[in-house]
N, C-alpha and C positions, 0 to 999 in steps of 0.2 A: 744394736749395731750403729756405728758410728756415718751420721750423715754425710757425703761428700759432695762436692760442687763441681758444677763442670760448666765450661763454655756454651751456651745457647747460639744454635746456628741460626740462620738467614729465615729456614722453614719452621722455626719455633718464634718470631716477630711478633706476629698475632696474640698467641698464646701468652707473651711476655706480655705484650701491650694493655691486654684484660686481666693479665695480674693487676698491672701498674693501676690503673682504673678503676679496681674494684677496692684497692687496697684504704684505709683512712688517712694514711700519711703519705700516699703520692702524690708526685708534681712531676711537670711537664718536661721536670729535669729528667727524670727515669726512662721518658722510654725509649723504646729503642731507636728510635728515628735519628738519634742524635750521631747513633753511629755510620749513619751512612753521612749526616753533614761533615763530619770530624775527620772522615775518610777521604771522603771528597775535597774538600777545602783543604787542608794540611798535610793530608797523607800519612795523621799519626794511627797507630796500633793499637784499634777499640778490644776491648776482651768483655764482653757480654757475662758477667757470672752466671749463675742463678742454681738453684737447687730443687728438687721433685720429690718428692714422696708418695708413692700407690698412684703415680701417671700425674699427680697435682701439681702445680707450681708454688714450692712454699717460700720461695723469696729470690730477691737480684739483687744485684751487685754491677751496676754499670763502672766500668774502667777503663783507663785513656792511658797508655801510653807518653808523659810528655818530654821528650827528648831535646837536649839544647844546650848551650855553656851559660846560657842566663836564668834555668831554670834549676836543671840538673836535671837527670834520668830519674822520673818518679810516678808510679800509679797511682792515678787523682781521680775521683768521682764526685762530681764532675768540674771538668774543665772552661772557662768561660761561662760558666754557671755561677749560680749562687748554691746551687743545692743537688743532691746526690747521691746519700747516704746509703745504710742496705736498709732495703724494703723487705720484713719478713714476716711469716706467721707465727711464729713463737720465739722463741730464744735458743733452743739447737739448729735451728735452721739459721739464724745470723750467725752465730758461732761457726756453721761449718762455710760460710759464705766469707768471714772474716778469715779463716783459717785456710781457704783456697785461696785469697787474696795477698795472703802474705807467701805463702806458697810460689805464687805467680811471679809476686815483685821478685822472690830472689832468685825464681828461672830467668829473669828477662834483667837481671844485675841491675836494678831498679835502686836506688838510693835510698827510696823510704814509698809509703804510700799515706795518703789523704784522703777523708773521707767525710764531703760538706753535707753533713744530716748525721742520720741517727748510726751507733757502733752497738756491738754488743755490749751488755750489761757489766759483762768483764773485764770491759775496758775502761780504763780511766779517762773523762774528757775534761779538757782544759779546764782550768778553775776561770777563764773570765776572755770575753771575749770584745774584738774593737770593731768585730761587722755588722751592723744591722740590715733587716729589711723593714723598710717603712711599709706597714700597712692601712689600709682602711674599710671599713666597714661601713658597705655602702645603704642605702637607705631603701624606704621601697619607692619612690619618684624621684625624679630630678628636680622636680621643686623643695621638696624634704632637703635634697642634698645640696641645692642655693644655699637654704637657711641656713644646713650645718656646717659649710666652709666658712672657714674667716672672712672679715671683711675684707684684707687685701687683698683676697683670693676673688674676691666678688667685684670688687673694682678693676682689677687689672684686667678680667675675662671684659669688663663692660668695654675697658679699654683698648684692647686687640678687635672688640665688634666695631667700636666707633674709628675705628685708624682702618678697616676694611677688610680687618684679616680673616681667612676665611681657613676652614679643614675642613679637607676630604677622606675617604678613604678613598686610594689608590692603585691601581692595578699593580703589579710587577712587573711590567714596562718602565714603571715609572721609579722603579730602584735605583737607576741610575742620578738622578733629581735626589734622593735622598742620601745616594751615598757622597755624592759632592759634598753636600754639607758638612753632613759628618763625619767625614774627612777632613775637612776646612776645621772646625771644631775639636779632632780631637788633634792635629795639629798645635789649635794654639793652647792645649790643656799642655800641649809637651806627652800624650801617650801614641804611641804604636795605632793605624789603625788597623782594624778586620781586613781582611781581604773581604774586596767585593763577591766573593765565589761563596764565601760563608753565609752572606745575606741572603744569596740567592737561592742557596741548598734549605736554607731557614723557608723560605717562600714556597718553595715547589715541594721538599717533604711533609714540611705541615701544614699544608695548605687549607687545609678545613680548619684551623685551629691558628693560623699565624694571617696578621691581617699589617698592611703596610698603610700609615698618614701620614699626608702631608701639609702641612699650611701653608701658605701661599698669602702673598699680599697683593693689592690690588692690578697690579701690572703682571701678577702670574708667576713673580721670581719664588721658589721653594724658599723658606726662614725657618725652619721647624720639621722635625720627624720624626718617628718612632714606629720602632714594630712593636705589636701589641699580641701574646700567647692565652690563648685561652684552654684551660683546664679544670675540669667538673666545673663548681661555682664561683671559679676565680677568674680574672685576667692580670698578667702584668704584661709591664714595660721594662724591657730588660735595655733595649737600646733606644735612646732619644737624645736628640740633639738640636742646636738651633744657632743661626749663627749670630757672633758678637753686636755687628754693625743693626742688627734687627730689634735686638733684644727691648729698648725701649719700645717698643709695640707691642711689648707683651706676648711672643708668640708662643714659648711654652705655655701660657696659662689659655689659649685657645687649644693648643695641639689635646691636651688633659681633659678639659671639657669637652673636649668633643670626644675623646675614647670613653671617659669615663660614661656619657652619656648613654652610648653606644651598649654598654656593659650593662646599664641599669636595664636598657629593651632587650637586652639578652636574657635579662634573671640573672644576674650574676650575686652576687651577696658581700664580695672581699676582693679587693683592687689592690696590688700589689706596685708597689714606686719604685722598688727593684732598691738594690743596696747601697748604702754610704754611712761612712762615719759620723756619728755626733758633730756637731760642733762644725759642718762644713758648709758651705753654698746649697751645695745640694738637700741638704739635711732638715736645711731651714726651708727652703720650699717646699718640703714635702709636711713638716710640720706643719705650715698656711694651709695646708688642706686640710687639716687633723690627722694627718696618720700619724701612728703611734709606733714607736720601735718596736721590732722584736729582735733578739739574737740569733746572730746564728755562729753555730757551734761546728766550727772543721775543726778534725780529730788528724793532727799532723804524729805517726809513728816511724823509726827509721830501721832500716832494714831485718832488725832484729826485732821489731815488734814493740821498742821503749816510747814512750809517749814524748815528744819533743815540745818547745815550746810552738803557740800558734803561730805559722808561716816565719817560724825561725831559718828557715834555710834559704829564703826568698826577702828576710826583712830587713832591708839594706837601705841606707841613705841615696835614692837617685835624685837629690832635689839637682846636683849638676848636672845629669844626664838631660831631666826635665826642660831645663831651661835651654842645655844646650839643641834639644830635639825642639824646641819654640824657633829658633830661629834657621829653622832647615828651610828652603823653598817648600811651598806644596808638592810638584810634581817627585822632589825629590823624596820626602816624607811620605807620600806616595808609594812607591814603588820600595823601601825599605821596611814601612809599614807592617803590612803583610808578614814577612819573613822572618821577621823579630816576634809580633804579634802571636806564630804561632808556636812558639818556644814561653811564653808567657799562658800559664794556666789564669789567671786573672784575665 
């Protein structure tokens, strides 16, 4: 008899969450918590998959809704993520997880669906990919993990100690401190920022597992920040930021040593630097630390289920938009942020 999938309500959470948890290939993208951020903050249409066999849970399928003229109407898993895929225990169990999904896109006249992680075996996934996640592989001390960063990476930390800079972790009081920044920052990148209401559902639903720092320089002003996710023996940074006029004080290379540090007294084993392209700013700092790329593989299909090319419906020249969103006011950039931001699965 042929498997079927269905929607996981509010009172199966748990039960979801101890899949995601138990499973070898979960991450902190799957669980369910993300659907109450996503709901909250943007007000898109989360569709929870998952599939049961004899009362068990044999896989999920988390889905977002993203609606917008800059995106197109499409089911993405996951959305503002790096990662997402279906989590399953065999391969009828993804199949009918896939097969509910596509299902779903063409109830809800979906354009296509995406899926950042693992598909079923039958499907074809892109021949080559331009996302990485920078990882690292951390050590068992922090002294181990002095000697195994680079030297720039050793100089620059000494140098944010001698200019005064200091990291803390932070309460969520102190969100607002952070998100100035990064705001300030992703302004002058030319991107959309988050609405603050995203940060904040990020803090209060995962609260045992999401932790907010900040660096500060000696007169107290915030330069640096990032929230940091922990799951099983991992932590990343999905968001980090710092701003321009700082930067020769090296405060990302405090902000990092002090989480990473942090991670080592936890047991943690694998430090995530969260995604960018080869060959970028970001790419190269994360390299000084020694992380090492790995791909990651989104499986973009359009409504009929044919395999498209990677993020062909969204891979468009905005270097004018870029430059023209660089020169918006803050407060202006601000407040349009947000509302464009949540039309953008990236």
């Amino acid at each position: 008899m042929q498997l079927d999938a269905h929607l996981a309500g509010a009172d199966q959470e748990q039960a979801w969450d101890r899949f995601v948890l138990s499973h070898g290939q979960g991450t902190a993208c799957h669980l369910y918590g993300w659907k109450h951020v996503i709901e909250d903050a943007y007000g898109r249409d989360c569709y929870p998959l998952w599939v049961e066999r004899d009362g068990d849970v044999g896989g999920v399928f988390p889905l977002v809704l993203m609606k917008g003229r800059l995106g197109g109407d499409r089911l993405i898993s996951m959305p503002f993520l790096d990662q997402g895929g279906i989590l399953a225990t065999g391969e009828e169990q993804a199949a009918a997880l896939w097969r509910a999904a596509l299902q779903l896109a063409g109830r809800l006249g979906a354009r296509g669906l995406e899926a950042r992680g693992s598909v079923p075996g039958g499907v074809t996934a892109p021949a080559a990919t331009q996302r990485f996640r920078w990882m690292l592989s951390l050590t068992s001390s922090q002294e181990d993990l002095w000697g195994a960063v680079g030297g720039k990476v050793r100089n620059q930390v000494r140098k944010s100690t001698r200019l005064g800079l200091t990291t803390r972790v932070a309460a969520a009081a102190d969100l607002p401190l952070f998100y100035r920044l990064f705001a300030h920052n992703m302004r002058d990148l030319g991107s959309p920022v988050h609405a603050v209401s995203f940060f904040d559902r990020v803090l209060a639903v995962f609260q045992s597992r999401a932790t907010l720092y900040l660096t500060q320089e000696p007169g107290g002003r915030a330069v640096a920040g990032g929230i940091a996710l922990r799951f099983g023996d991992g932590v990343s940074v999905p968001w980090a930021s710092s701003l321009h006029d700082a930067r020769p004080a090296c405060p990302n290379h405090s902000l990092y040593w002090k989480i990473l540090g942090d991670a080592l007294e936890q047991g943690c084993r694998v430090f995530d630097f969260g995604r960018s392209t080869r060959g970028t700013g970001p790419a190269r700092f994360k390299k000084h630390w020694r992380a090492e790329a790995t791909p990651l593989v989104w499986t973009d299909v359009d409504s009929d289920g044919q395999l498209e090319q990677e993020g062909a419906w969204s891979n468009q020249d905005h270097t004018t938009l870029v430059k023209l969103w660089q020169l918006l006011p803050l407060g202006v950039a601000n407040r349009l942020g947000p509302v464009i931001r949540g039309q953008l699965p990236n």
